[in-house]
N, CA, C and O of each residue as an XYZ file, in Angstrom:
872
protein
N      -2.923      7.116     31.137
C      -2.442      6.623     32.407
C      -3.611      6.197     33.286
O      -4.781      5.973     32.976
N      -3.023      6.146     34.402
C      -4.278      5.149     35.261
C      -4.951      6.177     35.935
O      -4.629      7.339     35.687
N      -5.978      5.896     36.881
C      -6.809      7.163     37.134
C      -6.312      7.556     38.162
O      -6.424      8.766     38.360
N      -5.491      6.629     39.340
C      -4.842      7.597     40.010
C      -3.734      7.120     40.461
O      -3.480      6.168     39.722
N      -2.893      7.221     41.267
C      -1.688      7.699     41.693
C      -1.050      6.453     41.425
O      -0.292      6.014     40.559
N      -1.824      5.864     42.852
C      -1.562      4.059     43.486
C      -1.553      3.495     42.309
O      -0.540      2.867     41.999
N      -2.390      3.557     41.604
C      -2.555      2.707     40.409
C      -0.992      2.580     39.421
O      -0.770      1.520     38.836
N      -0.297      3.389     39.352
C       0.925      3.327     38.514
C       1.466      2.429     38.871
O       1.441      2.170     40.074
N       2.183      1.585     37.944
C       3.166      0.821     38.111
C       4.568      1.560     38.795
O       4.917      2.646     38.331
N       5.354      0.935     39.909
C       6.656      1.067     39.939
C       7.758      1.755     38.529
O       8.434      2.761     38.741
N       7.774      1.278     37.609
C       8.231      1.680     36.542
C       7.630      2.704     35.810
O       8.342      3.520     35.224
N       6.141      2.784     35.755
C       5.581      4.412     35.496
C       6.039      5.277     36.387
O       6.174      6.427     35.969
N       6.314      5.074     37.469
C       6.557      6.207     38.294
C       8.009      6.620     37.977
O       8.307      7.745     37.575
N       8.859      5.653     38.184
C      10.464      5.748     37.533
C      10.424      6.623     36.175
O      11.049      7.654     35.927
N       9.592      5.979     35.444
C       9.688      6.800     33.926
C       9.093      8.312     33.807
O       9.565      9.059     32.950
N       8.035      8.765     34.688
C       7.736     10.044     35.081
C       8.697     10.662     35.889
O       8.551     11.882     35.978
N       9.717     10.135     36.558
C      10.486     11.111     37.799
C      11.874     11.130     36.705
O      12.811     11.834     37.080
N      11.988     10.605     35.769
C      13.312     10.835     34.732
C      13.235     11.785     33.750
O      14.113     12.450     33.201
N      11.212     11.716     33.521
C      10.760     12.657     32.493
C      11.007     13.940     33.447
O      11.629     14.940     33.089
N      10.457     13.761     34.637
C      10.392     15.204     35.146
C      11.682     16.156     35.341
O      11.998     17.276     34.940
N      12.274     15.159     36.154
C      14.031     15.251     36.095
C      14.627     15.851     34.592
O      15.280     16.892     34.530
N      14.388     15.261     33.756
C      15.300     16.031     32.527
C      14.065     17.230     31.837
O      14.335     17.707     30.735
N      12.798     17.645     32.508
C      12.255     18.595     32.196
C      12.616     19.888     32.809
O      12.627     21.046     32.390
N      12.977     19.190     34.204
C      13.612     20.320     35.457
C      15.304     20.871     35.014
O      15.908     21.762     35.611
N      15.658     20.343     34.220
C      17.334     20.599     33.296
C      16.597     21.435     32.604
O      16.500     22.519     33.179
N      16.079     21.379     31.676
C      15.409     22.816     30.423
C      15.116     23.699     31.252
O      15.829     24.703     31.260
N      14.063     23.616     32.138
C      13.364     24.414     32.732
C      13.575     25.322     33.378
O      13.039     26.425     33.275
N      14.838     24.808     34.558
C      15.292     25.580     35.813
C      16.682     26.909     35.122
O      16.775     28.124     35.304
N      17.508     25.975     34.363
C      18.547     27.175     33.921
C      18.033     28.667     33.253
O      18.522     29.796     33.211
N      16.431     27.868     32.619
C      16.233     28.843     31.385
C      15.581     30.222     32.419
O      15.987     31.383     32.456
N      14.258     29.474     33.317
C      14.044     30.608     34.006
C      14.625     31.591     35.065
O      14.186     32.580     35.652
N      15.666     30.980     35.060
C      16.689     31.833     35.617
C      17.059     33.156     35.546
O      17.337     34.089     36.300
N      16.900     32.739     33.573
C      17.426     34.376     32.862
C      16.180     35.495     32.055
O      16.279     36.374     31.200
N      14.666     34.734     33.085
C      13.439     35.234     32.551
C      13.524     36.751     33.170
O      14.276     36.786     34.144
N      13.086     37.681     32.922
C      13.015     38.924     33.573
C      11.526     39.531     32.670
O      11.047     38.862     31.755
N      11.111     40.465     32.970
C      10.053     41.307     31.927
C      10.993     41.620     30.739
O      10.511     41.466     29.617
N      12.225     42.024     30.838
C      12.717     42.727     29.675
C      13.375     41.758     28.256
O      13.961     42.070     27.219
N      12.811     40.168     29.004
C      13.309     39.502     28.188
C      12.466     39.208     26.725
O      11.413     38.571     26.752
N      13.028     39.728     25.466
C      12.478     39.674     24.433
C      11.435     38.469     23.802
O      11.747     37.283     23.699
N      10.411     38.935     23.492
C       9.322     37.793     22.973
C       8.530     37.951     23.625
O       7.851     36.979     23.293
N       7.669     38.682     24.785
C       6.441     38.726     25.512
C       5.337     38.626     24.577
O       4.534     37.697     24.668
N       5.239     39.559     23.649
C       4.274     39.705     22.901
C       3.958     37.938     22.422
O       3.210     37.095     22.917
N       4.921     37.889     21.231
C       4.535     36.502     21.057
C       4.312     35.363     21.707
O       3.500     34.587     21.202
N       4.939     35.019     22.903
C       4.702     34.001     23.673
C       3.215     34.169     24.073
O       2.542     33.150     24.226
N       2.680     35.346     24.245
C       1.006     35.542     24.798
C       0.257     35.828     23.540
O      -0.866     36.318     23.666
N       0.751     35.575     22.261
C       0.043     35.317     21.326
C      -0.263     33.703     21.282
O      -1.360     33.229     21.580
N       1.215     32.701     20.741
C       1.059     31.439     20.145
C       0.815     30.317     21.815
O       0.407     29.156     21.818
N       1.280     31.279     23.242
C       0.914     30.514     24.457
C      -0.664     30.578     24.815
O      -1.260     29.622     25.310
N      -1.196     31.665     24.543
C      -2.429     31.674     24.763
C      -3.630     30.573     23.501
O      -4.714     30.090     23.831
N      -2.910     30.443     21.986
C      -3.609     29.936     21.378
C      -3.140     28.353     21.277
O      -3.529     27.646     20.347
N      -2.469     27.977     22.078
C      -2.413     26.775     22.340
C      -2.835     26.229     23.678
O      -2.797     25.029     23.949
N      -3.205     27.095     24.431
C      -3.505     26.845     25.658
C      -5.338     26.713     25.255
O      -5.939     25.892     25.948
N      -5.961     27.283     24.465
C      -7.246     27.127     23.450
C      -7.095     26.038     22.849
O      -7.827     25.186     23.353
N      -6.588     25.714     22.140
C      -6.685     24.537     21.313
C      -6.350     23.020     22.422
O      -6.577     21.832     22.195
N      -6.040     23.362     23.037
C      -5.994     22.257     24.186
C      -7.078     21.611     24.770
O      -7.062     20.466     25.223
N      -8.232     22.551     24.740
C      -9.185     22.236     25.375
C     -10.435     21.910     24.773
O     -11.604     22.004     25.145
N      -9.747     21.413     23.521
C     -10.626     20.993     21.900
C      -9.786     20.090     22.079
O      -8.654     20.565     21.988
N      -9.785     18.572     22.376
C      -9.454     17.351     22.216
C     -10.033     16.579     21.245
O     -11.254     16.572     21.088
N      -9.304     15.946     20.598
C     -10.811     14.965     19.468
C      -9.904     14.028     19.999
O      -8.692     14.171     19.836
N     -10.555     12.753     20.838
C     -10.502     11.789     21.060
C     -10.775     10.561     20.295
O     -11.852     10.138     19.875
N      -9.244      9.928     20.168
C      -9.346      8.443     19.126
C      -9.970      7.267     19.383
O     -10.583      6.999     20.416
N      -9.853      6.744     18.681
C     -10.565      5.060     19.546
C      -9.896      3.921     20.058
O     -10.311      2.793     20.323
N      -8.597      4.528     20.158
C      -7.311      3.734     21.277
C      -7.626      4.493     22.172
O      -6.523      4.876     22.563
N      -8.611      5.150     22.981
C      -8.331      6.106     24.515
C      -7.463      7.150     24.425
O      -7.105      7.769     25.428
N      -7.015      7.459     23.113
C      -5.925      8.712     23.172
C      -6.684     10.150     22.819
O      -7.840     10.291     22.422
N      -5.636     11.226     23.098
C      -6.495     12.434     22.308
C      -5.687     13.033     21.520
O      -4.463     12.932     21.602
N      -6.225     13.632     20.781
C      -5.271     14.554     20.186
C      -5.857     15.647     20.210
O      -7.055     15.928     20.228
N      -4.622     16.473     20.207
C      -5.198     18.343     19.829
C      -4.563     19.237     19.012
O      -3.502     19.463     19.594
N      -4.586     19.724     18.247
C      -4.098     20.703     17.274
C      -3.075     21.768     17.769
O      -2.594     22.648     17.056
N      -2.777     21.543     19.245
C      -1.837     22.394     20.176
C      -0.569     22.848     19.395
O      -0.009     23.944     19.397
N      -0.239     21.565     18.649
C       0.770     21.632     18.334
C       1.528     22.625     17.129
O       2.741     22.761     16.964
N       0.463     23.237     16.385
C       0.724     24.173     15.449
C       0.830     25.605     16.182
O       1.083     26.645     15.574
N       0.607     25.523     17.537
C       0.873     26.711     17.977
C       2.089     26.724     19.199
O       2.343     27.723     19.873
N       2.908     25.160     19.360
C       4.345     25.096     19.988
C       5.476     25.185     19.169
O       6.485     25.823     19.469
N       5.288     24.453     17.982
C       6.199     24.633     17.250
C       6.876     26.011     16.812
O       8.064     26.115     16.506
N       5.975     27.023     16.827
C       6.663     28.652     16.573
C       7.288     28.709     17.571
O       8.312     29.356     17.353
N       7.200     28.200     19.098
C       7.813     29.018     20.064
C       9.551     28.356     19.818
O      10.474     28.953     20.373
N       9.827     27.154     18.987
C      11.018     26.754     18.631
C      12.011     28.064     18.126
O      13.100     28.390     18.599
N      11.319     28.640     17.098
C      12.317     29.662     16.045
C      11.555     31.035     16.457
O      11.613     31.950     15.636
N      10.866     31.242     17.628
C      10.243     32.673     17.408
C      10.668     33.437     18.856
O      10.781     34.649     19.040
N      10.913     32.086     20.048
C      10.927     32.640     21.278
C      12.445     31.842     22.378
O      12.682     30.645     22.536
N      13.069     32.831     22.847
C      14.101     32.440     23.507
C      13.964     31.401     24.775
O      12.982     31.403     25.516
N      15.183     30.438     24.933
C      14.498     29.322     25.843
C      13.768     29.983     27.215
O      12.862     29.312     27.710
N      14.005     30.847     27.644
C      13.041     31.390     28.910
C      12.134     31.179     28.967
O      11.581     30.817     30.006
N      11.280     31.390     27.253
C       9.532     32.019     27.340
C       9.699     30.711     26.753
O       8.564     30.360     27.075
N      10.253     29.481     26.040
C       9.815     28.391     25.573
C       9.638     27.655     26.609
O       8.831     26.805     26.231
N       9.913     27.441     27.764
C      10.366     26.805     29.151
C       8.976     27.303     29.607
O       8.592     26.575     30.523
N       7.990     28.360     29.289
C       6.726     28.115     29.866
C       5.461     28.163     29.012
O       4.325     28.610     29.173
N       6.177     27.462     27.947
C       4.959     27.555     26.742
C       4.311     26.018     27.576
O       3.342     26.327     28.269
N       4.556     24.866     27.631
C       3.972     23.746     28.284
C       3.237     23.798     29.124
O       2.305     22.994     29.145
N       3.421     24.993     30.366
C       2.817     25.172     31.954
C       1.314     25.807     31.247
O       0.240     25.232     31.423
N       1.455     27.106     30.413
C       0.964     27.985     29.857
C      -0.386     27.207     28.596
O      -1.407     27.748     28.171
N      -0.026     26.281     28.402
C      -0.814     25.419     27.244
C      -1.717     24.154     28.054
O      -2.683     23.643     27.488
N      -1.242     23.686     29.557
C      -2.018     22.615     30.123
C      -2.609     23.057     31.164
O      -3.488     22.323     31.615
N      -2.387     24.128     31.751
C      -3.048     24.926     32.937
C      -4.392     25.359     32.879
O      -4.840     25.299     34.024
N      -5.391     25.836     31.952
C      -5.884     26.124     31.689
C      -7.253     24.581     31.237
O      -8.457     24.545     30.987
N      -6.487     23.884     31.316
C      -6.895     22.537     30.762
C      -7.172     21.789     32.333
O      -8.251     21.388     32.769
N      -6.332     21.767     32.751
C      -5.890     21.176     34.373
C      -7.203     21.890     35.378
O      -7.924     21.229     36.125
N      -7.263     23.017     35.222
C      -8.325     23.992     35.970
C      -9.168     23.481     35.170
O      -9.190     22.347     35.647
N     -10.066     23.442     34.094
C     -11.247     22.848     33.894
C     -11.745     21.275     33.853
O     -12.898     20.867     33.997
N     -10.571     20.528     33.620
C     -11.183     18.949     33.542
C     -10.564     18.308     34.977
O     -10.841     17.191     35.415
N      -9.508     19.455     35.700
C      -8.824     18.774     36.796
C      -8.721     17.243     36.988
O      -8.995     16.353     37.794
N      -8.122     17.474     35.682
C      -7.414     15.869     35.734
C      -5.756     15.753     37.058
O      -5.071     16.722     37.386
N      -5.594     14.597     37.434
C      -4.826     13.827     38.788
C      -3.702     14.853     38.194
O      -3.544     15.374     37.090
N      -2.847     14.915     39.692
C      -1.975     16.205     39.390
C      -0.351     14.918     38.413
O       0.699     15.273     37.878
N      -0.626     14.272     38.508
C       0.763     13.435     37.797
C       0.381     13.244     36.115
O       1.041     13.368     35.083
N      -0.779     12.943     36.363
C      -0.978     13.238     34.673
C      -0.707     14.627     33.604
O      -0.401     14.778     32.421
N      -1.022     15.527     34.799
C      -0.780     17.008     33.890
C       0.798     16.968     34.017
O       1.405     17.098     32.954
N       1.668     16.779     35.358
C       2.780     16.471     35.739
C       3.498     16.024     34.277
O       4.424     16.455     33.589
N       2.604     14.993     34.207
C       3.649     13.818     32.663
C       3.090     14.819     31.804
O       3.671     13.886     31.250
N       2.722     15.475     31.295
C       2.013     15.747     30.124
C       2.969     17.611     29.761
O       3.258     18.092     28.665
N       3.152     18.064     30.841
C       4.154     19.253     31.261
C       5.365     18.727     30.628
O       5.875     19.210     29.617
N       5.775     17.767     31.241
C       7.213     17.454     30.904
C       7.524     16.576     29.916
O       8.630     16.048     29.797
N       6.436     16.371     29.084
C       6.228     15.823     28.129
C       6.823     16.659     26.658
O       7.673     16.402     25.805
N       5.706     17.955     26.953
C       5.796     18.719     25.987
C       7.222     19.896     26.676
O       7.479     20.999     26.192
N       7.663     19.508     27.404
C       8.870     20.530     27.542
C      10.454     19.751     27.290
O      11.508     20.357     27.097
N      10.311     18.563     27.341
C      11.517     17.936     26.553
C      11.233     17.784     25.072
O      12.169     17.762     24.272
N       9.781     17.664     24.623
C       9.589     17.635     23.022
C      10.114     19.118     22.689
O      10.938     19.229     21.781
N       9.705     20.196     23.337
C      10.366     21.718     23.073
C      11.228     21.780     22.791
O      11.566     21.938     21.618
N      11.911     21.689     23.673
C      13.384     21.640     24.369
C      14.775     20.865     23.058
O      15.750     21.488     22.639
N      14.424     19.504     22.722
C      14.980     18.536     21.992
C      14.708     19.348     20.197
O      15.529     19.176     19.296
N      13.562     20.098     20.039
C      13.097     20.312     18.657
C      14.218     21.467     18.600
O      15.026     21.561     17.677
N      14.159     22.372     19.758
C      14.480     24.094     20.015
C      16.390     23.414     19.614
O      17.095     23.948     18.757
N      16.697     22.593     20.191
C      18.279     22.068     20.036
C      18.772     21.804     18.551
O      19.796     22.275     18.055
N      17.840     20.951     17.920
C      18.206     20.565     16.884
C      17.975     21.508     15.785
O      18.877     21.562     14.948
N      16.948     22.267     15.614
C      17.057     23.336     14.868
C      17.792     24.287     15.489
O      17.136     25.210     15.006
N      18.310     24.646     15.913
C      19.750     25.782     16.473
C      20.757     24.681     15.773
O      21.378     25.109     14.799
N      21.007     23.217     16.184
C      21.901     22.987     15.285
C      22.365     23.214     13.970
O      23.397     23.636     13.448
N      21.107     22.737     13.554
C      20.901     23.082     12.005
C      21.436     24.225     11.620
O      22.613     24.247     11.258
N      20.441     25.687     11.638
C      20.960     27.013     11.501
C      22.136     27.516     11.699
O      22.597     28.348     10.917
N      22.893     27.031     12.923
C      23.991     27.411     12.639
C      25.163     26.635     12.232
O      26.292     27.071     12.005
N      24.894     25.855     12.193
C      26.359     24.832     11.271
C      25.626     23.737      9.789
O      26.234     22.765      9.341
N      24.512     24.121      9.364
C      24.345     23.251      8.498
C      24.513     24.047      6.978
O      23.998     25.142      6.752
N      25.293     23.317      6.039
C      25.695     24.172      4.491
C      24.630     24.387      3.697
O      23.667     23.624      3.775
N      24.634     25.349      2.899
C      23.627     25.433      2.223
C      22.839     26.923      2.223
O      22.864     27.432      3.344
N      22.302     27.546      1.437
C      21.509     28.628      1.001
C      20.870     28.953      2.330
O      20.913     28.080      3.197
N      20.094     30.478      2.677
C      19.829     30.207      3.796
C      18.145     29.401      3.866
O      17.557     28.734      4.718
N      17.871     29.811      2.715
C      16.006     29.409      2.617
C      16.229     28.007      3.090
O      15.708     27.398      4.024
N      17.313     27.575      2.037
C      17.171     25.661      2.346
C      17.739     25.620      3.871
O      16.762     25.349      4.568
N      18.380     25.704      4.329
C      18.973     25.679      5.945
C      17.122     25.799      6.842
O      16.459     25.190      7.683
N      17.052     26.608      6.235
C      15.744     27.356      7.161
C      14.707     26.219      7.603
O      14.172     25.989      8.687
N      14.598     25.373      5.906
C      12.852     24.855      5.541
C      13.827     23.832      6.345
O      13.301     23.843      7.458
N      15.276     22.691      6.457
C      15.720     21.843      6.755
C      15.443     21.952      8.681
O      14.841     21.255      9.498
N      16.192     23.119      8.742
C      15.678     23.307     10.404
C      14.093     22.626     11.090
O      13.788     21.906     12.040
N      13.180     23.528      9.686
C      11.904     23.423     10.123
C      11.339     21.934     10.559
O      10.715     21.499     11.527
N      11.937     21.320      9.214
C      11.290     20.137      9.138
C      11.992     19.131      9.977
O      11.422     18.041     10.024
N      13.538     19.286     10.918
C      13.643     18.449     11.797
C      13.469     18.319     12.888
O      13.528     17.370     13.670
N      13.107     19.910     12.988
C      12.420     20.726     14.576
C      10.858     19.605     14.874
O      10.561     18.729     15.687
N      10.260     20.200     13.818
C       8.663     19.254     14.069
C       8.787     17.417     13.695
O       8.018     16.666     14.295
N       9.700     16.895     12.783
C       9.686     15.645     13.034
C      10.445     15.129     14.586
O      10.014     14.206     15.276
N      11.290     15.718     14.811
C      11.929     15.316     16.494
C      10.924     15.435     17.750
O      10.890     14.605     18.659
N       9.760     17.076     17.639
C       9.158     17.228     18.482
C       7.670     15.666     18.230
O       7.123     15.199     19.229
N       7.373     15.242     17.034
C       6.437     14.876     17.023
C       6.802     12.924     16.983
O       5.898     12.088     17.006
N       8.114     12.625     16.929
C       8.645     11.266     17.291
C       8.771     11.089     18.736
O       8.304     10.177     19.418
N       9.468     12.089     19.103
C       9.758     12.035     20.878
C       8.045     12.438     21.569
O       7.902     11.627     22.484
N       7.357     12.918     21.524
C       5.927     13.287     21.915
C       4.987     11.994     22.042
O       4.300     11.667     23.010
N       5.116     11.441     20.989
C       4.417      9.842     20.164
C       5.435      8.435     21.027
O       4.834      7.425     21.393
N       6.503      8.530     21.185
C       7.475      7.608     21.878
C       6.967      7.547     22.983
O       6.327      6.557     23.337
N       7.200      8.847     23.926
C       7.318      9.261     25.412
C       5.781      8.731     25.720
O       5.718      7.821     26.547
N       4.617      9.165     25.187
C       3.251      8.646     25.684
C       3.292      7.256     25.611
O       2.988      6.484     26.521
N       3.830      6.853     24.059
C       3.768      5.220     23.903
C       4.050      4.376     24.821
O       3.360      3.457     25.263
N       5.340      4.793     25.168
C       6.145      4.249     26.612
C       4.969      4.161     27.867
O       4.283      3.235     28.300
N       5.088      5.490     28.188
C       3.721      5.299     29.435
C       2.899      5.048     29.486
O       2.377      4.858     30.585
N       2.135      4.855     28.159
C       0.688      3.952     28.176
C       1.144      2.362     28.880
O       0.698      1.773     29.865
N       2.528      1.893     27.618
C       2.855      0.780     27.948
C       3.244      0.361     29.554
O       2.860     -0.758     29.895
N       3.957      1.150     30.542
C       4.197      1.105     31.583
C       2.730      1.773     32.525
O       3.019      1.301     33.624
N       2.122      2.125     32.633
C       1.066      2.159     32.547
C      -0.447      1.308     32.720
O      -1.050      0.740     33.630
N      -0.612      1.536     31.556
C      -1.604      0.796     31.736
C      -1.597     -0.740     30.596
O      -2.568     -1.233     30.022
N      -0.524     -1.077     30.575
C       0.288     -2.583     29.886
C      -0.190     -2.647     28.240
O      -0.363     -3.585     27.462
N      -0.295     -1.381     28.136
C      -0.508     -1.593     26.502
C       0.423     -1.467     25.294
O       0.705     -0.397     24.755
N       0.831     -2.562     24.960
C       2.125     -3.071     23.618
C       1.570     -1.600     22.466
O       0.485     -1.121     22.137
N       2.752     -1.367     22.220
C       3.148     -0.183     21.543
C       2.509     -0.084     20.464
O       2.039      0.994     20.101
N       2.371     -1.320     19.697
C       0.971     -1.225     18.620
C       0.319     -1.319     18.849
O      -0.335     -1.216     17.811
N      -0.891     -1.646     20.246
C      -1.899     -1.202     20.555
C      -2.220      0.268     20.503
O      -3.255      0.878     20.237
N      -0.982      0.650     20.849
C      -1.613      2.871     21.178
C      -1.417      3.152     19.675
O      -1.016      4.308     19.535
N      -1.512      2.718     18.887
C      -1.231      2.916     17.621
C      -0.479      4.512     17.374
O      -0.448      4.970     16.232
N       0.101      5.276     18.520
C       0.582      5.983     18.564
C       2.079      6.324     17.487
O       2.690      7.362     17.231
N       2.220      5.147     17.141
C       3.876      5.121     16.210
C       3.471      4.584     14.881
O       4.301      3.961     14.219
N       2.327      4.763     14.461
C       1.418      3.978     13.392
C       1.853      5.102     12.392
O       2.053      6.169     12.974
N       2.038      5.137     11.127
C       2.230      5.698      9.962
C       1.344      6.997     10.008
O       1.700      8.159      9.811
N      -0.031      6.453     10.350
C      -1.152      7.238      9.809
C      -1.353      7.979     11.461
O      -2.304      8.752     11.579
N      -0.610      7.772     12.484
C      -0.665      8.780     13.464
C       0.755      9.742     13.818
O       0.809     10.588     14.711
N       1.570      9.473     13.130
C       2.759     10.100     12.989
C       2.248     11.156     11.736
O       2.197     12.368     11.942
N       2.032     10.807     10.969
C       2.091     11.514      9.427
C       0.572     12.672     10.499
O       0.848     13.740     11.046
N      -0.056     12.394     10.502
C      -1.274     13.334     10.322
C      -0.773     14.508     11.726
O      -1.347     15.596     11.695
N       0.198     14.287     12.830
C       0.737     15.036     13.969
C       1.914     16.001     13.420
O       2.257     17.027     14.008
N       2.461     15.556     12.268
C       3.711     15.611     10.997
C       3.195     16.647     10.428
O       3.871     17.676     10.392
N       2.004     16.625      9.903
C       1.127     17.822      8.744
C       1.135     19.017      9.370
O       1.586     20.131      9.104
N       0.292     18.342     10.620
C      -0.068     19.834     11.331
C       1.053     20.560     12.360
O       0.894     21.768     12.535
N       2.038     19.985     12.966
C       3.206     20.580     12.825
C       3.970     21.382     11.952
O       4.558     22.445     12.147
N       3.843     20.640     10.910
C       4.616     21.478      9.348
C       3.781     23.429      9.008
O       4.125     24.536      8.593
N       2.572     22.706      9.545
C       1.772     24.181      9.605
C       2.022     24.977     10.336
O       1.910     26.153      9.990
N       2.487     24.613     11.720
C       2.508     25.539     12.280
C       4.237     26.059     12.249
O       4.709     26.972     12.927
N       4.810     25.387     11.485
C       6.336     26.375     11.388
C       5.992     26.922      9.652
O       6.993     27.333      9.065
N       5.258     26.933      9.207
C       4.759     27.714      8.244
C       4.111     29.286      8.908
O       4.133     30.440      8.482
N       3.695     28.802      9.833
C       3.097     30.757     11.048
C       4.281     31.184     11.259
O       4.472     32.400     11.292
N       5.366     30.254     11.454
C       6.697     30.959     11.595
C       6.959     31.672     10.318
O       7.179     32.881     10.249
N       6.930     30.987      9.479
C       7.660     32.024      7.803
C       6.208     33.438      7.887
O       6.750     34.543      7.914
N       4.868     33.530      7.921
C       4.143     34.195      8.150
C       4.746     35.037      8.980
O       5.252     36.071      8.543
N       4.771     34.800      9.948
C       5.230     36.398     11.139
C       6.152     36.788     10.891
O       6.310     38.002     11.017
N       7.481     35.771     10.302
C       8.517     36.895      9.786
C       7.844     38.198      8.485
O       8.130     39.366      8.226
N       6.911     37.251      7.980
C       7.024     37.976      6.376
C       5.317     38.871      6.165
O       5.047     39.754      5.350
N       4.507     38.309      7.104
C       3.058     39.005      6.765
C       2.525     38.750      8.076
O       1.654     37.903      7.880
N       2.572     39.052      9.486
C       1.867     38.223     10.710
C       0.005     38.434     10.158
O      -0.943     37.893     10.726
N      -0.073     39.227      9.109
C      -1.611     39.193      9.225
C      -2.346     38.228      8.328
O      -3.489     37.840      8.087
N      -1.015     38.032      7.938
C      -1.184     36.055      6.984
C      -1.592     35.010      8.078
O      -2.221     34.085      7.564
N      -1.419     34.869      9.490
C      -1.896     33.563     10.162
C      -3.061     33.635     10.033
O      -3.262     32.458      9.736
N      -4.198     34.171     10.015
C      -5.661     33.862     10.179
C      -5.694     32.519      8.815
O      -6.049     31.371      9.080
N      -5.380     32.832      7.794
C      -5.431     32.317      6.709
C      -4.277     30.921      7.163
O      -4.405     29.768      6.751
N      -3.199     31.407      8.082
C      -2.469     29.874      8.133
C      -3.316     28.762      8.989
O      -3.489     27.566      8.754
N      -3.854     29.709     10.232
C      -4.673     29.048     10.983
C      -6.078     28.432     10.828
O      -6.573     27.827     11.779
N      -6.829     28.584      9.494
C      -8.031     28.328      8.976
C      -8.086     26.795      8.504
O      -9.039     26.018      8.544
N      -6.606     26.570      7.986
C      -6.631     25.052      8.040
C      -7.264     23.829      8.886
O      -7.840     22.775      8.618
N      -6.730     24.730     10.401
C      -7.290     23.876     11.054
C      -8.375     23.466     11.499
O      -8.540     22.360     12.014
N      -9.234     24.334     11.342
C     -10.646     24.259     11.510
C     -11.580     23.098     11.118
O     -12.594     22.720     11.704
N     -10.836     22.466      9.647
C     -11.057     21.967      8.670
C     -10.331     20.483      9.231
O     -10.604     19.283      9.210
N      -9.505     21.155      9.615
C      -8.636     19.666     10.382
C      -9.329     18.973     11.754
O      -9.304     17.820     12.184
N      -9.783     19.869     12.106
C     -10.239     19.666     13.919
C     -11.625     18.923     13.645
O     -12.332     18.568     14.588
């Protein structure tokens, strides 16, 4: 986006106050029913804190974009944490980011409600899945997995595409953001991180070993 405010187009601003608007629908019902006693603390300050780290390891492309490996540590909060604590995995993952590079408050703004309708939309469709889709439960499970992280990582790749384009006027194959080879490689490392999901059900002292991938990736 542009560096500051004025600079947005009329229509960036429209397209941020619709993003924010349907982020404030997830957001507002869920924390409603947050209390201390609501189940998942532990984990949310496990996979919120290690994405709120990996955030601040950007490897920057050569379209002006970044990427970060965040994403192997949102995807668990889909199948591991109730919408309350998923509703502040986003605040919890860019805050920390926001306080050190204090980037313009509308950019973290878009970037919040970015990743809380990608949540939000992944967290829906795998609940669909699980509970009305036929089939064994393993296969139901891996099917969930894999439409949870392709939805979170199409809508994530769309939503920026869009606002670059409104933005700062750059045609959708310029951000090469919807490009094969930037879908597929956001695709991988997603897939990994609902693999930490089968880990914590079955060995949690298996993630070091799930998480070593990335190292290699980063």
């Amino acid at each position: 986006m542009a560096a500051t405010e004025n600079q947005l187009s009329k229509s960036a601003k429209i397209f941020l106050g619709v993003l924010f608007a349907l982020a404030a629908i997830a957001i507002v019902p869920s924390l409603a029913h947050l209390s201390m006693d609501t189940e998942g603390w532990l984990v949310f300050a496990i996979f919120g804190s290690a994405a709120a780290a990996a955030q601040l390891f950007p490897v920057h492309t050569l379209k002006n974009n970044a990427f970060t490996p965040a994403i192997v540590f949102m995807l668990p909060a889909v199948f591991l944490l109730p919408p309350e604590l998923i509703a502040l995995m986003p605040i919890v993952m860019h805050l920390p980011e926001w306080l050190r590079v204090r980037y313009p408050w509308f950019m973290q703004t878009f970037n919040i409600a970015n990743h809380t309708v990608n949540l939000f939309a992944a967290w829906l469709v795998a609940n669909l899945i699980l509970d009305n889709a036929p089939g064994p439960e393993e296969q139901v499970w891996a099917m969930a997995g894999i439409a949870a992280t392709l939805v979170y990582v199409l809508l994530n790749h769309t939503i920026v595409a869009v606002m670059l384009r409104l933005a700062r006027g750059m045609r959708l194959k310029e951000t090469g953001l919807l490009s094969f080879q930037s879908l597929s490689n956001e695709m991988v490392v997603g897939l990994l991180g609902f693999a930490l999901v089968s880990f914590w059900h079955t060995n949690p002292w298996l993630l070091p070993i799930g998480i070593a991938p990335m190292l290699l990736i980063h």
